[in-house]
KOLDREN-40489 format. One record per atom (N, C-alpha, C, O): residue number from 0; residue in one letter; atom name; x, y, z. Coordinates in nm, 4 decimals, m for minus. Layout:
N
   pos   code   site       east      north         up
   NUM      a     CA          X          Y          Z
...
//
This chain:
145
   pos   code   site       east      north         up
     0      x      N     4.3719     3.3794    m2.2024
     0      x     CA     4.5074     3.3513    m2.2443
     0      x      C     4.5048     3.2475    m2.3556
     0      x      O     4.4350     3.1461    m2.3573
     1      x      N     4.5685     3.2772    m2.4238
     1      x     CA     4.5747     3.1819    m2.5822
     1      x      C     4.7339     3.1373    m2.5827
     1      x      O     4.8193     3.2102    m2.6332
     2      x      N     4.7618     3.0251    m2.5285
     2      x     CA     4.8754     2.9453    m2.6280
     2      x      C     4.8978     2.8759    m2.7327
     2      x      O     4.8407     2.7669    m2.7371
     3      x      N     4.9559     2.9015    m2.8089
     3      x     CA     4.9748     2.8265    m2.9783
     3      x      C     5.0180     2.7040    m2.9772
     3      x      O     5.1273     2.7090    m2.9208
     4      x      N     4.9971     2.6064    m3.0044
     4      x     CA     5.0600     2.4543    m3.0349
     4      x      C     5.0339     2.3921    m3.1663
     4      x      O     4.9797     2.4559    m3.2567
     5      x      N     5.0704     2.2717    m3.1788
     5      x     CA     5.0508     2.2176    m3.2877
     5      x      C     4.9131     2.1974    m3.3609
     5      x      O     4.9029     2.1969    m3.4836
     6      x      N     4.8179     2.1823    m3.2818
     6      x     CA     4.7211     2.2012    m3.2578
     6      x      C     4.5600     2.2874    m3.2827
     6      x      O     4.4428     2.2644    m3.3126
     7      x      N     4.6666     2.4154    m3.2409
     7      x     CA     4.6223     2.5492    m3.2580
     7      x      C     4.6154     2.6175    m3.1367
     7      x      O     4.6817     2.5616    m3.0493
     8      x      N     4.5445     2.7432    m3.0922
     8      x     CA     4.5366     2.7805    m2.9975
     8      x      C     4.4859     2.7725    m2.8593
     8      x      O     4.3696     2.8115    m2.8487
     9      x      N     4.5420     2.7323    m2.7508
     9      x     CA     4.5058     2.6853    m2.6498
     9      x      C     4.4249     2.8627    m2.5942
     9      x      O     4.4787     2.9733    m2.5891
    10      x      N     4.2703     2.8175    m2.5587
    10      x     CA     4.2163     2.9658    m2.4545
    10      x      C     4.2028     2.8933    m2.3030
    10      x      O     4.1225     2.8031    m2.2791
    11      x      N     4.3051     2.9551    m2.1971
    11      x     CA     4.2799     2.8896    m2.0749
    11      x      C     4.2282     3.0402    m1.9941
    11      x      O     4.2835     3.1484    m2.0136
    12      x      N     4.1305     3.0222    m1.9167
    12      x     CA     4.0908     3.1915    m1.8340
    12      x      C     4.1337     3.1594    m1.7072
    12      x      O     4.0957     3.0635    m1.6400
    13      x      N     4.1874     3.2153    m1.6872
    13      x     CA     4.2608     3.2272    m1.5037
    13      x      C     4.1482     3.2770    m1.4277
    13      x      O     4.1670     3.2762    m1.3061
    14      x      N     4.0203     3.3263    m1.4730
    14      x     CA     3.9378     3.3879    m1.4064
    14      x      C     3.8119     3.2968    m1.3658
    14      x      O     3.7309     3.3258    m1.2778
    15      x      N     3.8098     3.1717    m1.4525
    15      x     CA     3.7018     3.0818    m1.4832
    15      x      C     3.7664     2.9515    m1.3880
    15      x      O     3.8793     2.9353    m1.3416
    16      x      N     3.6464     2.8702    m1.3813
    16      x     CA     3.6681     2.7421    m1.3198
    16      x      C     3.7578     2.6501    m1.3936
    16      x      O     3.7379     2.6563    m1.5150
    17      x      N     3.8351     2.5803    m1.3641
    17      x     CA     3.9720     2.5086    m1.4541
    17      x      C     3.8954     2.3725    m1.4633
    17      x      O     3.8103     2.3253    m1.3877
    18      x      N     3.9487     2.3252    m1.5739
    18      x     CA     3.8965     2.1773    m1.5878
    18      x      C     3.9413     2.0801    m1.4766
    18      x      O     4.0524     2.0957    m1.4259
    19      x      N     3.8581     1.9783    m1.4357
    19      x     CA     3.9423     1.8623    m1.3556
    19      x      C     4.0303     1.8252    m1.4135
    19      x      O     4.1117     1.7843    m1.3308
    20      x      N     4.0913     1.8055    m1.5749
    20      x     CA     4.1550     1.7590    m1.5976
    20      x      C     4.2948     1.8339    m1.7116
    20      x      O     4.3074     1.9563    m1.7099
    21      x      N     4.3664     1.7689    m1.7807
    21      x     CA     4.4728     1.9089    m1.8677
    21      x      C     4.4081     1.9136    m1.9864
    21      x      O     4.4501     1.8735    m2.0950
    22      x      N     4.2713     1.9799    m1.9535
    22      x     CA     4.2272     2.0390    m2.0643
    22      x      C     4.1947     2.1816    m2.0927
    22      x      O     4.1782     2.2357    m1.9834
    23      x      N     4.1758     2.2778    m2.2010
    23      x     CA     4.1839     2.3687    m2.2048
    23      x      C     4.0216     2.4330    m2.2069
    23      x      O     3.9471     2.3472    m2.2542
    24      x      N     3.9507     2.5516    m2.1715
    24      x     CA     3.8329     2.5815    m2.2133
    24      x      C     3.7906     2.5650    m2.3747
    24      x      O     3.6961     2.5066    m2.4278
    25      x      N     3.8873     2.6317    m2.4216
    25      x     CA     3.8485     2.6099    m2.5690
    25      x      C     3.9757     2.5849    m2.6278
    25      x      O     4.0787     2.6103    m2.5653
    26      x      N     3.9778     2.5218    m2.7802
    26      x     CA     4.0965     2.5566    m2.8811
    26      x      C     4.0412     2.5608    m3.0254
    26      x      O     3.9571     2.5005    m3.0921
    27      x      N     4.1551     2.6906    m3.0451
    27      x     CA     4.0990     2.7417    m3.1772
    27      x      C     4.1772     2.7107    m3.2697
    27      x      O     4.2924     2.7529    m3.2600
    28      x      N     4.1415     2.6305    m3.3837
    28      x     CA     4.2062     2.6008    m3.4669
    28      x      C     4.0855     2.5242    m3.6198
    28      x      O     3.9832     2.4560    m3.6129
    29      x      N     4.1586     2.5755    m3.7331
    29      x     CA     4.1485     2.5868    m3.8825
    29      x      C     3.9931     2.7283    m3.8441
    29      x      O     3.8741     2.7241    m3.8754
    30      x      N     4.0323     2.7797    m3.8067
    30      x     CA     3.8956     2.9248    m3.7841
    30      x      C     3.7696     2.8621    m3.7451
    30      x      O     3.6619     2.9086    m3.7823
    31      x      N     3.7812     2.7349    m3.6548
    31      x     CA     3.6991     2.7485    m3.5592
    31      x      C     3.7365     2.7564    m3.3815
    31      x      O     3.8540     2.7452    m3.3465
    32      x      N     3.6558     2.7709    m3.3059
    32      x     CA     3.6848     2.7497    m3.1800
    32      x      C     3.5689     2.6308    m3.1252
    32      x      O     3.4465     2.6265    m3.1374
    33      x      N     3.6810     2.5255    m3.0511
    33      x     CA     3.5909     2.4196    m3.0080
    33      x      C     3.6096     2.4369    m2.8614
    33      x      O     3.7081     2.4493    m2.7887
    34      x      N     3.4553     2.4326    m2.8395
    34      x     CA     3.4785     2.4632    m2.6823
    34      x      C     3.4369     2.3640    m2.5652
    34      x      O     3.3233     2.3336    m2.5291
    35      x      N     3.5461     2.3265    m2.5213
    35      x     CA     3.5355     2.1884    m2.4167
    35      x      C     3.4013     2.2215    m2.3358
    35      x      O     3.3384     2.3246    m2.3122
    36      x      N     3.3794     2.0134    m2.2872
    36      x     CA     3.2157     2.0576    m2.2350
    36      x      C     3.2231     2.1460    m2.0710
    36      x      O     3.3103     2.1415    m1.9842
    37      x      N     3.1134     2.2109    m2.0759
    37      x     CA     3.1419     2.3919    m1.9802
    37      x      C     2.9459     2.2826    m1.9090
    37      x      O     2.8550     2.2235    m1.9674
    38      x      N     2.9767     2.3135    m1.7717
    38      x     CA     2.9053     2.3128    m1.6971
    38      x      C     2.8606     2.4161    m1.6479
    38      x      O     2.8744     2.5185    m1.7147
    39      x      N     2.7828     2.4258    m1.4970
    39      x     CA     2.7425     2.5400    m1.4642
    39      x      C     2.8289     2.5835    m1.3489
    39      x      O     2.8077     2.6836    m1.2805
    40      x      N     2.9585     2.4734    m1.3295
    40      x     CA     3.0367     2.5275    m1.1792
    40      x      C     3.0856     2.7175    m1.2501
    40      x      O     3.0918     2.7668    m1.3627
    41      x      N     3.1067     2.7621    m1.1266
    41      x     CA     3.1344     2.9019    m1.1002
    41      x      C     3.3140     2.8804    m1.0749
    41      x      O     3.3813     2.7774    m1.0783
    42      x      N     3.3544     3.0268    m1.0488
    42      x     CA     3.5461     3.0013    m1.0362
    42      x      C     3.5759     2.9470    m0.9373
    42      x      O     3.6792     2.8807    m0.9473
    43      x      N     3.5135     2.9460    m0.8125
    43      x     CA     3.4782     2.9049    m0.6817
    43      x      C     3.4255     2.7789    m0.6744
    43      x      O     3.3943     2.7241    m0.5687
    44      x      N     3.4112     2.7168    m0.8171
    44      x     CA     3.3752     2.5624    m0.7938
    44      x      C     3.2601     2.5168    m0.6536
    44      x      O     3.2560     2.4230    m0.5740
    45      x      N     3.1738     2.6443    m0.6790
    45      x     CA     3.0222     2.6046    m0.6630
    45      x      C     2.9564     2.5936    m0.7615
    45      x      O     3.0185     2.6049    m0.8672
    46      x      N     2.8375     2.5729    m0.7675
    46      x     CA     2.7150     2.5469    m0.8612
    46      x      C     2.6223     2.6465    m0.8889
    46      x      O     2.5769     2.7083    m0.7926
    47      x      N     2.5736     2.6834    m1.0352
    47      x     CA     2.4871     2.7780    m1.0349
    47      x      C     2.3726     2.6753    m1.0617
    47      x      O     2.3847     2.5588    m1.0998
    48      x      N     2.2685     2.7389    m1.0356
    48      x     CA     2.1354     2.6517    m0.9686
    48      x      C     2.1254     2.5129    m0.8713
    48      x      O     2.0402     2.4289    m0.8424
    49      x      N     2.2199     2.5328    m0.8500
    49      x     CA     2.2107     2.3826    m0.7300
    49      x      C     2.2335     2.4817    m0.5651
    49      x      O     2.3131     2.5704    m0.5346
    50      x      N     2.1153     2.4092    m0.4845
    50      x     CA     2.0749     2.4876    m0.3663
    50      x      C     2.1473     2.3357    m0.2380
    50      x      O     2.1112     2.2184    m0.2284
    51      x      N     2.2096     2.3807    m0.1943
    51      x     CA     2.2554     2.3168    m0.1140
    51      x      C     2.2078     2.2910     0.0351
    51      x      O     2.2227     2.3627     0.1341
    52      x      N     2.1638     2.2032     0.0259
    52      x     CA     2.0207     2.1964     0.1520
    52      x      C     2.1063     2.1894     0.3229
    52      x      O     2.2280     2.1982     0.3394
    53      x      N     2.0349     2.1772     0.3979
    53      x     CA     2.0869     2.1948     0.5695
    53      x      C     2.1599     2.0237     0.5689
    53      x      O     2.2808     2.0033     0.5802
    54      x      N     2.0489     1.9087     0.5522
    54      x     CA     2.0806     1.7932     0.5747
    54      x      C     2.2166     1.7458     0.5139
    54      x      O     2.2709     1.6509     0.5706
    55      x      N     2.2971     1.8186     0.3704
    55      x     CA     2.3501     1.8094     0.3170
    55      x      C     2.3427     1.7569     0.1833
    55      x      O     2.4326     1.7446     0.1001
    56      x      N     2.2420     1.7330     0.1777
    56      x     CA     2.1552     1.7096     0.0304
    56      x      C     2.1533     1.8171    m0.0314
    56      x      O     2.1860     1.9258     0.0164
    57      x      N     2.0975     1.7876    m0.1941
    57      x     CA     2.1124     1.8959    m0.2884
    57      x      C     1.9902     1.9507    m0.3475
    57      x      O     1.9093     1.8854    m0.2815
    58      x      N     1.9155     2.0269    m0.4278
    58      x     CA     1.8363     2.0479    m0.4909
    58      x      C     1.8698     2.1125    m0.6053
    58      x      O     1.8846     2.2334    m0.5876
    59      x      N     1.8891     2.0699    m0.7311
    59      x     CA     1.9091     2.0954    m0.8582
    59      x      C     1.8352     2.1592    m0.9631
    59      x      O     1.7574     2.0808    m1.0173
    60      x      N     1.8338     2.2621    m1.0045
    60      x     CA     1.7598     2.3239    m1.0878
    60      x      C     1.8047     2.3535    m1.2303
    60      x      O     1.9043     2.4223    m1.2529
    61      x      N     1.7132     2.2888    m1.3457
    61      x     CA     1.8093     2.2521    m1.4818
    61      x      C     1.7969     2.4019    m1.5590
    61      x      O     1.8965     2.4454    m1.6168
    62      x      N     1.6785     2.4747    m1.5579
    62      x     CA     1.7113     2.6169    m1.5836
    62      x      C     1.7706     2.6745    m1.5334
    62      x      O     1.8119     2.7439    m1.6263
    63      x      N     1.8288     2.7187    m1.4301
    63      x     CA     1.9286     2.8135    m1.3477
    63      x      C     2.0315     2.7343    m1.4375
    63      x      O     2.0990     2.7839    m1.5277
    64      x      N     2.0316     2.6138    m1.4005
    64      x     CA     2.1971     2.5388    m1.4502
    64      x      C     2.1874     2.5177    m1.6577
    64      x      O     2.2725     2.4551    m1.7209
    65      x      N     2.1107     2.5614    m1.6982
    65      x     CA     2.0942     2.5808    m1.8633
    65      x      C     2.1180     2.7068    m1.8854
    65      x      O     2.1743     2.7338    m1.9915
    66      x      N     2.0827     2.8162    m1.7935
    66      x     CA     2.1368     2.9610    m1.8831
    66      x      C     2.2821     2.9819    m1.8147
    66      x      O     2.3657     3.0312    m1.8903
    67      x      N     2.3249     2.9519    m1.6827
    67      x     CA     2.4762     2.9332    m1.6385
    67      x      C     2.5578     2.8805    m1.7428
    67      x      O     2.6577     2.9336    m1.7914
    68      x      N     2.5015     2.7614    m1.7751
    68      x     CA     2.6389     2.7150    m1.8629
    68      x      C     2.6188     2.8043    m2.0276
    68      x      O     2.7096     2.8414    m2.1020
    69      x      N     2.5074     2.8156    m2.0422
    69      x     CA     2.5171     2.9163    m2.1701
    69      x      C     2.6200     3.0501    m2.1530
    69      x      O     2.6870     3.0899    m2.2482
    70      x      N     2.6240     3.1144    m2.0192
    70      x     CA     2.6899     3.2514    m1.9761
    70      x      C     2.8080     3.2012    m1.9819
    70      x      O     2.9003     3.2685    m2.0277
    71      x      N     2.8295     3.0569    m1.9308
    71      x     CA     2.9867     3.0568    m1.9271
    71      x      C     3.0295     3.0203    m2.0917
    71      x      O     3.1346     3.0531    m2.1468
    72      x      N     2.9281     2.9511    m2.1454
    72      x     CA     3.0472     2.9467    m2.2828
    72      x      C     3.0492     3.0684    m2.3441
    72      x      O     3.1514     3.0911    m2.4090
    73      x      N     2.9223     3.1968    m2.3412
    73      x     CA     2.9483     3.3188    m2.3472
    73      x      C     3.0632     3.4114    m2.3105
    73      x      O     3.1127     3.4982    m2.3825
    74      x      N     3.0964     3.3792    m2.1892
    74      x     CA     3.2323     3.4130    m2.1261
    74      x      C     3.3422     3.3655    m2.2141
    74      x      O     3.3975     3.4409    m2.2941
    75      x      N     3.3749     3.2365    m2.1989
    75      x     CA     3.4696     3.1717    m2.3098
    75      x      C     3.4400     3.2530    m2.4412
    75      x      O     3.5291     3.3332    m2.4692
    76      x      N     3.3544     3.2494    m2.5102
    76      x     CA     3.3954     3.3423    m2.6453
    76      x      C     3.3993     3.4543    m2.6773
    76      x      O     3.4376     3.5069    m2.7819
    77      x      N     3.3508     3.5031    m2.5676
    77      x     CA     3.4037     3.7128    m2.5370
    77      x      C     3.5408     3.6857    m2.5575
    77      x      O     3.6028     3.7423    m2.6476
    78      x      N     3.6011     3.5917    m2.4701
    78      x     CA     3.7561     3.6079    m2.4089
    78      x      C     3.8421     3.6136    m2.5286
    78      x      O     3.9624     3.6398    m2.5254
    79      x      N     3.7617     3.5830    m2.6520
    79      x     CA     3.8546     3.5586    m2.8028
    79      x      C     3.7927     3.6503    m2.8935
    79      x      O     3.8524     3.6416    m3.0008
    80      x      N     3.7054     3.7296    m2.8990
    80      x     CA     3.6831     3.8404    m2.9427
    80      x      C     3.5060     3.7604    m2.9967
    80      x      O     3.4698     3.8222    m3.0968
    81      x      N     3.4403     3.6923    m2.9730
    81      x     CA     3.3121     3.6395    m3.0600
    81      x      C     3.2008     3.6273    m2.9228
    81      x      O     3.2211     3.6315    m2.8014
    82      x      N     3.1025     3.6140    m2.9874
    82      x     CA     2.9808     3.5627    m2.8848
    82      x      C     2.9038     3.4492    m2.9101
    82      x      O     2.9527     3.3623    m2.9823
    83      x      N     2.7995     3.4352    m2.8666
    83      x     CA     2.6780     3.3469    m2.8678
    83      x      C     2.6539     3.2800    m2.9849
    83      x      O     2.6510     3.1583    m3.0032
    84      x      N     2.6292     3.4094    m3.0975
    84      x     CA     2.5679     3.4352    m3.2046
    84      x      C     2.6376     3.3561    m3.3536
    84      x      O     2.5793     3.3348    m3.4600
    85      x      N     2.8200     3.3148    m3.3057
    85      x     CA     2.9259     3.2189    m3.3636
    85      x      C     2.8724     3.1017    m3.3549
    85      x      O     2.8387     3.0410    m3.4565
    86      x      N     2.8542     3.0461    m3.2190
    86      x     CA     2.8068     2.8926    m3.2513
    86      x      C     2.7560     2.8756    m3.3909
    86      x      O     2.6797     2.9387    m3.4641
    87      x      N     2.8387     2.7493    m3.4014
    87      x     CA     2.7859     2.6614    m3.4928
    87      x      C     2.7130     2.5247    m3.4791
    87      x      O     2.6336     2.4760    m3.5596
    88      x      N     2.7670     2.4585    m3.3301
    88      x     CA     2.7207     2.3161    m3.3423
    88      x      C     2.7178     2.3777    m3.1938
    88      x      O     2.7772     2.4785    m3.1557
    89      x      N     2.5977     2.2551    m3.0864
    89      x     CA     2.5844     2.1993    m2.9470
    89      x      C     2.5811     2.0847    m2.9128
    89      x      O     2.4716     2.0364    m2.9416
    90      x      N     2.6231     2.0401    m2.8822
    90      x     CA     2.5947     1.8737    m2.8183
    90      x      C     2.5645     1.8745    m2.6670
    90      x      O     2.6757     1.8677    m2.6145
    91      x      N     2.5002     1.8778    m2.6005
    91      x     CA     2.3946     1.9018    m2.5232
    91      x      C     2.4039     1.7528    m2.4339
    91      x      O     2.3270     1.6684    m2.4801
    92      x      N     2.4752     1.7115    m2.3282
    92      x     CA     2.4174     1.6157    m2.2306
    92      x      C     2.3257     1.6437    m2.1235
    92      x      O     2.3707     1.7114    m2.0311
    93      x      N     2.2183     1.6092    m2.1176
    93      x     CA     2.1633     1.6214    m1.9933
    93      x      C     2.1117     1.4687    m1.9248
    93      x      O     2.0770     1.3769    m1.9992
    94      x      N     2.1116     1.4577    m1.8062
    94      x     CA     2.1327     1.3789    m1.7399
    94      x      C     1.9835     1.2665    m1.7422
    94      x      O     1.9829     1.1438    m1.7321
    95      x      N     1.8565     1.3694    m1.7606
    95      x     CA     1.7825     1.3281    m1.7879
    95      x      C     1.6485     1.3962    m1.8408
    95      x      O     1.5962     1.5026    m1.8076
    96      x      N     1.6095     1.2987    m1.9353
    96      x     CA     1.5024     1.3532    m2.0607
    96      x      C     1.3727     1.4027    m1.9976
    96      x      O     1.2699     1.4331    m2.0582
    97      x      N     1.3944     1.4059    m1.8642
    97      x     CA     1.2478     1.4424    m1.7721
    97      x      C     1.2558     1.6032    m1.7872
    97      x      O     1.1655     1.6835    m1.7639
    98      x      N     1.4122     1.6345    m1.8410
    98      x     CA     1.4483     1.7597    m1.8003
    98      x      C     1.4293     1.8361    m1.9479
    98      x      O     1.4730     1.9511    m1.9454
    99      x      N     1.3889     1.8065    m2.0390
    99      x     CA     1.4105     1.8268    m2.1852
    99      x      C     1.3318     1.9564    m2.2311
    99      x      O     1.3719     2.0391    m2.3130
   100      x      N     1.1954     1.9578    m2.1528
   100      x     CA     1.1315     2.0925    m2.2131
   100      x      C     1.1784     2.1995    m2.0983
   100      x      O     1.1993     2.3072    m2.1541
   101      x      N     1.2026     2.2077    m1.9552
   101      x     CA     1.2370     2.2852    m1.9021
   101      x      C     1.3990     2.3705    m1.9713
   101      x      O     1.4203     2.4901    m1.9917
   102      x      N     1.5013     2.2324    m1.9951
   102      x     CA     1.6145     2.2680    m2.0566
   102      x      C     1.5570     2.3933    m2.2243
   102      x      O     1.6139     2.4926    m2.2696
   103      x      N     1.4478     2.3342    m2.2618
   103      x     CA     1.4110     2.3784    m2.4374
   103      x      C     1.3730     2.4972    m2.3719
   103      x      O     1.4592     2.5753    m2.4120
   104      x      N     1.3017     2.5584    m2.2995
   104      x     CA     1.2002     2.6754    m2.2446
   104      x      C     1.3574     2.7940    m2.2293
   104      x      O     1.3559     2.9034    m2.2857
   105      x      N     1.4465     2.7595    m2.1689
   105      x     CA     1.5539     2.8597    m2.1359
   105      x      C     1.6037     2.8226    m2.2955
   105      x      O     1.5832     2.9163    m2.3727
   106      x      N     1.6554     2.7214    m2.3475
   106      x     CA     1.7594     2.7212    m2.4665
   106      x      C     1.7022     2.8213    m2.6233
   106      x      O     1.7561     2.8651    m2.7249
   107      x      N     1.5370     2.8195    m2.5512
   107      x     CA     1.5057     2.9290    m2.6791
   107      x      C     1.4837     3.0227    m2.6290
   107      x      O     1.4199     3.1085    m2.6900
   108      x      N     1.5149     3.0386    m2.5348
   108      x     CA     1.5089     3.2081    m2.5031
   108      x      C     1.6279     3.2895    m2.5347
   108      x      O     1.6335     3.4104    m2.5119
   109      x      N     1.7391     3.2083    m2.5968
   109      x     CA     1.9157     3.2551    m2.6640
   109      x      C     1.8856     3.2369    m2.7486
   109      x      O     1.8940     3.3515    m2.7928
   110      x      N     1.8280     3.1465    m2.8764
   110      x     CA     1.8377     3.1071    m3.0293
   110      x      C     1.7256     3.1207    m3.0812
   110      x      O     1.6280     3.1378    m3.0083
   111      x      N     1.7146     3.1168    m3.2003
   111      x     CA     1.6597     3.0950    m3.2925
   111      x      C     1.6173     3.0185    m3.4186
   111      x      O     1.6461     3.0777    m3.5226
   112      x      N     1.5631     2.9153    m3.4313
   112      x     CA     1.5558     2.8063    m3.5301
   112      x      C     1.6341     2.8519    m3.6795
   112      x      O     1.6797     2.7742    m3.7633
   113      x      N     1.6340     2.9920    m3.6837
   113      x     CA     1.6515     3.0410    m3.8383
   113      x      C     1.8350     3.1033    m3.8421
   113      x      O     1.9119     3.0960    m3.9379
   114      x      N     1.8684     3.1737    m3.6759
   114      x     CA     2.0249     3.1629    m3.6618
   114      x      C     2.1260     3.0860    m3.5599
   114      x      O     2.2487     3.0854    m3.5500
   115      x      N     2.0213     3.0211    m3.4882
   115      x     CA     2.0965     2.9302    m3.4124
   115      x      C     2.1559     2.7848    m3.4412
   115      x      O     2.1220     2.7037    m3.5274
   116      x      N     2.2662     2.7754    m3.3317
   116      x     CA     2.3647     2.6473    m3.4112
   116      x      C     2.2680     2.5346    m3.4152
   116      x      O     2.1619     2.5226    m3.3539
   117      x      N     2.3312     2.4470    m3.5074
   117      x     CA     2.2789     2.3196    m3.5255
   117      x      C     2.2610     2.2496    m3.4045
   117      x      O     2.2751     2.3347    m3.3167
   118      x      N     2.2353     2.1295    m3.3472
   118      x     CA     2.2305     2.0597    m3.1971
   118      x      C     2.2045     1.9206    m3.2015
   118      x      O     2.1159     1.8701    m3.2705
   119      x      N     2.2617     1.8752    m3.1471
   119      x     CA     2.2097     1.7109    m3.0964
   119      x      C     2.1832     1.7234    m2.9237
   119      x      O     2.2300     1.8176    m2.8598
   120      x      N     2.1275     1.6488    m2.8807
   120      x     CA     2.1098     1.6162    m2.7198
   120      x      C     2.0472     1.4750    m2.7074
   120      x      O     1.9584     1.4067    m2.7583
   121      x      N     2.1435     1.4690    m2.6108
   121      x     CA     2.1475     1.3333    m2.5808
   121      x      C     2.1201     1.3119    m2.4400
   121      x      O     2.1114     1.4090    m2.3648
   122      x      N     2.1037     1.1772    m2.3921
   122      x     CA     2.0808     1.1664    m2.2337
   122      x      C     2.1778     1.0708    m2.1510
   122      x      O     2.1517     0.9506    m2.1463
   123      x      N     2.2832     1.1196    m2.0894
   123      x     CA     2.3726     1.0736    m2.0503
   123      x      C     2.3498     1.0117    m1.8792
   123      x      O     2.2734     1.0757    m1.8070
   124      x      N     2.4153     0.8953    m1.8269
   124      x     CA     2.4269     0.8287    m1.7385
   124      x      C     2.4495     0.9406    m1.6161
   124      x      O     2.3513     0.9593    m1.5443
   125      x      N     2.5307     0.9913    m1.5963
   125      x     CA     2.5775     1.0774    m1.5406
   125      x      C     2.6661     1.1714    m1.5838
   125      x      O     2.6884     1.1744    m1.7048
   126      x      N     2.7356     1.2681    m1.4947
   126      x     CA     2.7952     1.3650    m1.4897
   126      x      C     2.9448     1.3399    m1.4055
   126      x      O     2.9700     1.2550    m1.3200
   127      x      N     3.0213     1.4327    m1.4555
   127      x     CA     3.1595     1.4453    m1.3436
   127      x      C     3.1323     1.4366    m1.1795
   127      x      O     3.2064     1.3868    m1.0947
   128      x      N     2.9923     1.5057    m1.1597
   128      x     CA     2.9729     1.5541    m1.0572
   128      x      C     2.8097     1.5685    m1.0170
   128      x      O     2.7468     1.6635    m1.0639
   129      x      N     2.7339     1.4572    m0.9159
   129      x     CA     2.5838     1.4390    m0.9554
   129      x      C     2.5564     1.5539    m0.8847
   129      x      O     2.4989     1.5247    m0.7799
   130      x      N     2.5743     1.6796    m0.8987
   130      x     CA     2.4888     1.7703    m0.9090
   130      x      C     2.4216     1.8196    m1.0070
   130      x      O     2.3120     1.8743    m0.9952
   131      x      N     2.5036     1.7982    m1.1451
   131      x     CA     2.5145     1.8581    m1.2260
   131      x      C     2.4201     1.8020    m1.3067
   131      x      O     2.4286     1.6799    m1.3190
   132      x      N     2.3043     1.8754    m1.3836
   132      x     CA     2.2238     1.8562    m1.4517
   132      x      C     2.2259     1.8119    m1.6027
   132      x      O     2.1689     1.7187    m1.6594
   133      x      N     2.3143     1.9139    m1.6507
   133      x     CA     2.3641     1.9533    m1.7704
   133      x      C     2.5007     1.9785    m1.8199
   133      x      O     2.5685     2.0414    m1.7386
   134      x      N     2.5661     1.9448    m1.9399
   134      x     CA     2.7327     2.0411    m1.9943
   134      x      C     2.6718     2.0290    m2.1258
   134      x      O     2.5941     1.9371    m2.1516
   135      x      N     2.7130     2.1430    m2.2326
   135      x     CA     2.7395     2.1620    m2.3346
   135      x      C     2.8607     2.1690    m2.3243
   135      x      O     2.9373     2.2078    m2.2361
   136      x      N     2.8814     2.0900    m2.5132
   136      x     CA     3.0072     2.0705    m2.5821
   136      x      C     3.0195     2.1672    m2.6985
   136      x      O     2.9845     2.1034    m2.7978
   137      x      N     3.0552     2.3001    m2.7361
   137      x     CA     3.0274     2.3793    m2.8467
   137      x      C     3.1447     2.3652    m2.9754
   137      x      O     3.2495     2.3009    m2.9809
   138      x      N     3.0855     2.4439    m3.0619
   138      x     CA     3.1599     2.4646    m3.1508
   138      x      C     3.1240     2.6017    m3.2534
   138      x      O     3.0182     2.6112    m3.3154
   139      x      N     3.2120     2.6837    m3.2564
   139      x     CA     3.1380     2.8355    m3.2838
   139      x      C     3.2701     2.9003    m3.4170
   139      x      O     3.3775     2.8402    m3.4157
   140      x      N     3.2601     2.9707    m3.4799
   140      x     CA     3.3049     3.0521    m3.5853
   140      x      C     3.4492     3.1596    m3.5171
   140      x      O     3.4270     3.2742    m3.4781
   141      x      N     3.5754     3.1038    m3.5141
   141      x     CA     3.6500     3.1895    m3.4771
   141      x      C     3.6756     3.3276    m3.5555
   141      x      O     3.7081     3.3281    m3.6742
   142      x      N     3.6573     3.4514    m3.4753
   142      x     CA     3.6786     3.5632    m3.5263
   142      x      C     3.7931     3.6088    m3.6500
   142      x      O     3.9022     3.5588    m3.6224
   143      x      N     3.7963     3.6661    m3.7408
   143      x     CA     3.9024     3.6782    m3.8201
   143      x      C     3.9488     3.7411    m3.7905
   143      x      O     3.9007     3.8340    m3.7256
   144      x      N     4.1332     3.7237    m3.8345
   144      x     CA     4.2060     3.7561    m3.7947
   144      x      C     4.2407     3.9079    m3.8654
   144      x      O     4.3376     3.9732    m3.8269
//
C-alpha cells in the first residue's frame, strides 16, 4: 500500500511485520525508495535464524538472519514494482564485528562488487531487540513511472 504525503510515498505491507514505531517500510520519493532499517523478524514477529532454546535462552545465527533480512527488503521492493538489483546504498548494523565475514560469505552470495550497491557497516551497541544480529538501512532506484 502506497500513501502520498508531503513527503512522498508512504509503502506500508499489511502482510509484513509493522514497525515498533509510526514508521513506514519504505518511502518513495524524488525516484528513489528509502527503505527503513528491516530486520529479520517474520509477520508473526518471530525471528528468522534465532533458535529459541528449552531454558528460554536464545541461539542466534547471523547468516540465517543476513539472507532473511535481505528477502525482506526484497519483499519491500517487489511490493513497488523493483528488486534487489535497484539498491543503491546499505548501511549495514551488525551488532558485532566477530560477525563480519560470516555476514560477507551470505552478502556476496546477492551482489557483486561491479553491480552491487555501495555500503558502509558499522558495529552497533545493540539492537531493538537482543536477538537480533543484524538490520539493514537501504536505499534503491524507484521504478519509473
Amino acid at each position: 500500500m502506497k500513501a502520498e504525503s508531503k513527503n512522498g510515498a508512504a509503502v506500508i505491507l499489511a502482510d509484513r511485520a509493522v514497525g515498533l514505531a509510526n514508521y513506514p517500510h519504505a518511502r518513495i520519493a524524488g525516484g528513489l525508495i528509502f527503505v527503513s532499517g528491516v530486520s529479520c523478524r517474520r509477520p508473526d514477529n518471530t525471528w528468522e535464524g534465532v533458535e529459541e532454546l528449552a531454558d528460554g535462552s536464545w541461539k542466534s545465527d547471523i547468516s540465517k538472519q543476513t539472507a532473511a533480512v535481505l528477502e525482506n527488503i526484497r519483499v519491500i521492493l517487489q511490493s513497488v514494482g523493483t528488486d534487489l538489483d535497484s539498491l543503491v546504498d546499505l548501511t549495514v548494523f551488525l551488532v558485532d564485528m566477530k560477525d563480519y565475514a560470516a555476514f560477507n560469505k551470505v552478502y556476496n552470495a546477492y551482489f557483486a562488487a561491479e553491480n552491487g550497491p555501495a555500503r558502509t557497516t558499522v558495529a552497533v551497541r545493540e539492537l531493538p531487540n537482543p536477538r537480533l544480529l543484524i538490520e539493514i538501512k537501504a536505499v534503491a532506484l524507484a521504478p519509473s513511472a
